[in-house]
N, C-alpha and C positions, 0 to 999 in steps of 0.2 A: 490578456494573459501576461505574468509574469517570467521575463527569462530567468533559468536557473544558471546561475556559473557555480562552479567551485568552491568559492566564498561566500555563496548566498548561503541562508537558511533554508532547509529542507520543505520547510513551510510554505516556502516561495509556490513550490511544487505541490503541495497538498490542496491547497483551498484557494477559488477564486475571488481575486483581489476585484473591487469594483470601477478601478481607475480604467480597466482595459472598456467600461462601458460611458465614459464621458463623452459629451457629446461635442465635435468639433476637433478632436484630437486628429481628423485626418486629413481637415482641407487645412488652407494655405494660413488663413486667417483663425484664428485664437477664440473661439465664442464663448461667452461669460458662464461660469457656472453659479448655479443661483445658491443662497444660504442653505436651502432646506438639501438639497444633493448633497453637500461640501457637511454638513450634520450629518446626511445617511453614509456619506463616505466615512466617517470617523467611527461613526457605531461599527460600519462594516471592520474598520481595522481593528478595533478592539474583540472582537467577536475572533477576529484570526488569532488575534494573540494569547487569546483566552483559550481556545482549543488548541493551540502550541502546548497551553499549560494543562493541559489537561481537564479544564474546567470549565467544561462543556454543558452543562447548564447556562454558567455565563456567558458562553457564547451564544449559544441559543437566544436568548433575553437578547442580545446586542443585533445580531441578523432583524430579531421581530423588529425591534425599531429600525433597522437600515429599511426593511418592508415595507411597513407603514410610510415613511418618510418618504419614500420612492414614489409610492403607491400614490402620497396627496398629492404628487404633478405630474402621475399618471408616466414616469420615468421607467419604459417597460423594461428596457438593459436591466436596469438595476435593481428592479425586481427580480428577474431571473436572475440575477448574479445573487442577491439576498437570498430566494430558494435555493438554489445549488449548495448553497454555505451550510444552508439549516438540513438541508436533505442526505448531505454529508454526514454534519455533525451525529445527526439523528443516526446515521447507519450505525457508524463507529460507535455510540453508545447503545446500540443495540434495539434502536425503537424501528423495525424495520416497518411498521404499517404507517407512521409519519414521514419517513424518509421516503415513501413510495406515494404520500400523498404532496410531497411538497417538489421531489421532481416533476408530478405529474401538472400541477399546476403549473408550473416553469412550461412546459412543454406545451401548455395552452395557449402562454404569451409568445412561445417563440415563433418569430417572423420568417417564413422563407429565406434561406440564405445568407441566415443570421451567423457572425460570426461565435457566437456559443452553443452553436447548434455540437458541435464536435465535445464541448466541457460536459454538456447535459445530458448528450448519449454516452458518453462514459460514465455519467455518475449513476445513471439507469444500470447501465449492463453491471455498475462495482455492486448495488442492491440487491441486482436477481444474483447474481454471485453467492453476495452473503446470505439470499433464501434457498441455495442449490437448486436455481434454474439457471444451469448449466448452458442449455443448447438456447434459451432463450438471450441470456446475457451474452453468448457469443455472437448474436445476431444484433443486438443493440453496438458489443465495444467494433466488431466490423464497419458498424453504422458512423461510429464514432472515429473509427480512423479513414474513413473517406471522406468525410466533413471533413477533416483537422488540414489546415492550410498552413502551419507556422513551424513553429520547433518540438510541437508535443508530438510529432508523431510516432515519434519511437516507442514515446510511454502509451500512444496509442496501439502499438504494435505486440509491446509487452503484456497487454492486460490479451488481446488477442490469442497468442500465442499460449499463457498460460490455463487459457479454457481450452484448448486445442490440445493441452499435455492433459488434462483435468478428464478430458473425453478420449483419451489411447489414441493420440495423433503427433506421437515424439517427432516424426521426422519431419512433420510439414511445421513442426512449431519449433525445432531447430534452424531450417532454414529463415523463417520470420525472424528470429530471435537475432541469427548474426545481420541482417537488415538492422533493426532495431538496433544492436548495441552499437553500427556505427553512426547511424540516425544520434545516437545520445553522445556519443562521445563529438561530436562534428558542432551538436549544439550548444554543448558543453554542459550537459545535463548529468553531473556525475551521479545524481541518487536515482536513474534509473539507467544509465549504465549497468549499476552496481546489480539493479534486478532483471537486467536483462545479464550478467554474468551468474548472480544465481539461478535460474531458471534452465541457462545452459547446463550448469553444473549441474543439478538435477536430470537434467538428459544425460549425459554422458554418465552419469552416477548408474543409473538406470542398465544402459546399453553397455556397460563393462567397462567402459573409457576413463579406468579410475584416474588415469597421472592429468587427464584434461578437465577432469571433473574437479580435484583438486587447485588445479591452477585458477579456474574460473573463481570456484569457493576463496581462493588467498585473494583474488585482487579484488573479488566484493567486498572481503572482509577490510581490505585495505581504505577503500572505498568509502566504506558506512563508517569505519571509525573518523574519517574526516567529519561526517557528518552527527557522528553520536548516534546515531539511530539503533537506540539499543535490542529491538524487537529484530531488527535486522542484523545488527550483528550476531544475535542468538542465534538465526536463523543457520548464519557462514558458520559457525563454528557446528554446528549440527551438522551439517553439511560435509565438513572435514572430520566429521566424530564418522559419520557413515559410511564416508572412501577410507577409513582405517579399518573401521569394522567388516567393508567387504573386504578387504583383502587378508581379513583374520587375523589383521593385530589389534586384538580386546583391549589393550593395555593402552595404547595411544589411543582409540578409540574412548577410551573412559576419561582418558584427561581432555580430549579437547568437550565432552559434553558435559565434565566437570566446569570447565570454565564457560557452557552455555548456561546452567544451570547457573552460576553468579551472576549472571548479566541480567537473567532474567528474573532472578531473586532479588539481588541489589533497585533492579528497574521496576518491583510492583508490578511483575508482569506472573499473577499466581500460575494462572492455567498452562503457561510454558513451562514454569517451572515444575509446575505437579508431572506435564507432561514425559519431560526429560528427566526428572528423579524416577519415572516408573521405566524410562528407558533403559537409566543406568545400572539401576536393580536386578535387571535381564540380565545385562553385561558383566556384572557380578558376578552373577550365578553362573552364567556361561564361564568364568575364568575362573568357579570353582571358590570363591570368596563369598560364601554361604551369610557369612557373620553381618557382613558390609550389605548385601541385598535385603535381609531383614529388617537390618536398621534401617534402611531406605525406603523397606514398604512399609516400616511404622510409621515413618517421617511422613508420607505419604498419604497415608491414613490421617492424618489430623487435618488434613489439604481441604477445604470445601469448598469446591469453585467448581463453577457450571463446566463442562467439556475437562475434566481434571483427566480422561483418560484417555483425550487426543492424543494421537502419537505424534511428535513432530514432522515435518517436510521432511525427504531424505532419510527416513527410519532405516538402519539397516538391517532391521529384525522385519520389518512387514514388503519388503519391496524384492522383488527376484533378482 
């Protein structure tokens, strides 16, 4: 596994790199790595890079051959390091019955006491996630942060915690969560800091604690802007559109989801943006700006993207 600092790329943290499985990196002495690994390692990097770019096809195609190439000298690391990547990628593009075929294969090769037992049971519980098995994936990412022996465990903590808020468990997944964000900050993990500060924020958003809920949302946001992570900064500024909206100022409320809505418009991110213009349109109308909410649900209307009528995290119209 890759450490994240500061200055790395958020990347570092998304997808597993396959150098964590060469062989010889822990005794004293240096063992050769042969041409065909030192090939599957390069496909593997390019496959990372490519899904940085978004172009996840390509990286698909680059894993196969890191697979393959593994696979002809029988290199079981880095076969499960190749599925984990493709199992991933597949999530994130939405092919969730390949993604659940290629962690599953992963999970065949893996060895007793393997050090990727903790990356593979987290990429399992991130899948049943995205099919909403809920109770099932919290029994996987659990699984996944008792294996994890190194620095991820906070972000093992965080995926925990947020099926725990997911199933009506704020307060045992605020206590996890402040474990976790000093777990990340100690590691120096600042992009899941940042989601272990929004997650809080979401509790407290929740539970009334607007002035903490806000503070949590300003330093994620401060956070993800170092990193660009525009999906996540969408998220912080929704977050501080929702502590203005509970406290009944529509008016700041509409500017900070005004500037969610560019981030996520600017970023190619449709279904956040359809999401948060049907948010906005509400908030309109609630402040009595009838003119501006129509032009919003026309705008809206032309939107065609799958889930266009997801509400965002931190809704301050659907949450008590």
């Amino acid at each position: 596994m890759i450490r994240e600092t500061r200055a790395a790329k958020p990347l570092a943290l998304l997808l597993v790199m396959v150098a964590a499985c060469l062989g010889g990196c822990a005794g004293s002495r240096v063992k050769p790595v042969s041409q065909t690994r030192v090939q599957a390692m390069e496909h593997n990097r390019r496959g990372v890079e490519a899904e940085a770019r978004g172009e996840r096809d390509r990286a698909l195609a680059e894993f196969s051959k890191a697979l393959k190439l593994q696979s002809s000298v029988e290199n079981t690391d880095g076969m499960i390091v190749a599925l984990i990547n493709s199992a991933r990628t597949q999530r994130l593009k939405g092919d969730l019955p390949s993604a659940r075929q290629s962690v599953e294969r992963a999970a065949s090769l893996l060895a007793e006491g393997s050090e990727l037992a903790s990356e593979l049971f987290y990429e399992k519980a991130k899948i049943l996630l995205a099919a909403g098995e809920i109770a099932a994936a919290r029994v996987w990412a659990v699984r996944a942060e008792a294996a994890e022996k190194g620095d991820a465990r906070g972000r093992r903590q965080n995926l925990v915690a947020a099926l725990m808020l997911r199933q009506g468990l704020p307060d045992q997944a605020r206590e996890l969560l402040e474990q976790a964000l000093q777990l990340n900050r100690k590691a120096e993990m600042a992009a899941e800091e940042a989601n272990s500060l929004r997650l809080l924020g979401e509790i407290h958003l929740v539970q009334g604690g607007y002035d903490r809920a806000g503070a949590c949302y300003r330093e994620a946001l401060k956070l993800d802007k170092e990193f660009g992570l525009g999906a996540k900064i969408a998220a912080d500024l929704c977050g501080l559109g929702a502590v203005a909206a509970k406290r009944g100022d529509n008016s700041g409320a509409i500017g900070w989801y005004r500037r969610a809505l560019e981030v996520s418009s600017n970023g190619g991110d449709a279904g956040s943006a359809a999401a948060t213009m049907a948010l906005l349109a509400q908030l309109y109308r609630l402040n009595g700006d009838q003119v501006m909410a129509e032009q919003l649900e026309a705008e809206l209307g032309k939107i065609a993207v799958p889930g266009a009528a997801k509400v965002p995290q931190a809704s301050p119209l659907t949450r008590p």
